[in-house]
C-alpha positions as CSV (number, residue, x, y, z in Angstrom):
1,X,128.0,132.7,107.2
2,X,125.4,135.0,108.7
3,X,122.0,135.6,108.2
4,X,121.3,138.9,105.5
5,X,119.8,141.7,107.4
6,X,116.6,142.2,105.4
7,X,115.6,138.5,106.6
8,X,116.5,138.2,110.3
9,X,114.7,135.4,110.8
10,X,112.9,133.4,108.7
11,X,110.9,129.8,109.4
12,X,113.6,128.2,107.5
13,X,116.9,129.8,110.1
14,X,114.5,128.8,113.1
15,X,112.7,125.8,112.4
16,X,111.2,123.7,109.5
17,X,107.7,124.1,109.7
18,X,106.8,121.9,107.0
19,X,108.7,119.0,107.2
20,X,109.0,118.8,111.0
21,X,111.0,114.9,110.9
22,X,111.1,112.3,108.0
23,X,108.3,109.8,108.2
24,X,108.5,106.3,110.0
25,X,109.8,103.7,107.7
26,X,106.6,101.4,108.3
27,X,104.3,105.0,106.7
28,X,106.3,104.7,103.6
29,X,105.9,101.1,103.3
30,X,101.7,100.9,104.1
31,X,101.9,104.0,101.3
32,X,103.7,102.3,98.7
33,X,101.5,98.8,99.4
34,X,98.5,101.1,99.2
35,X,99.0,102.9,96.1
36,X,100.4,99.8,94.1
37,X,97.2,97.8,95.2
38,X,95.4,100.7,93.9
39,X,97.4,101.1,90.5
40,X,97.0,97.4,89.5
41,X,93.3,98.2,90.5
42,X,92.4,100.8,88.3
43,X,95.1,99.3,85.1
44,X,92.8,95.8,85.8
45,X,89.4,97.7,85.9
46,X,90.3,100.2,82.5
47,X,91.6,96.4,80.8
48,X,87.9,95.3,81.4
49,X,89.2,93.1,84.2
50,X,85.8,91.6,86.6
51,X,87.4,92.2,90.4
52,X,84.3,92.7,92.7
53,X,82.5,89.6,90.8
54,X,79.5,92.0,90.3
55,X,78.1,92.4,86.7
């Protein structure tokens, strides 16, 4: 199938410009570690949970 004439060329028919390649497999994994550290963070602080030791 061709391209309609009204849209010759758009980003998406030339290049992605937004999502240039899928991310390293180590990026996902330090991003999932980081946000379940900070979950469990904020569910222990709002359960009235002491973490930094300060008062």
């Amino acid at each position: 199938m061709t391209t309609p004439p009204d849209r010759p060329d758009t980003p998406a028919d030339t290049e992605p410009a937004d999502r240039p390649e899928p991310r390293p497999r180590w990026v996902v994994a330090v991003a999932a570690v980081a946000i379940t550290l900070l979950v469990i963070f904020v569910v222990l602080h709002l359960a009235g949970v002491n973490i930094g030791g300060h008062r």
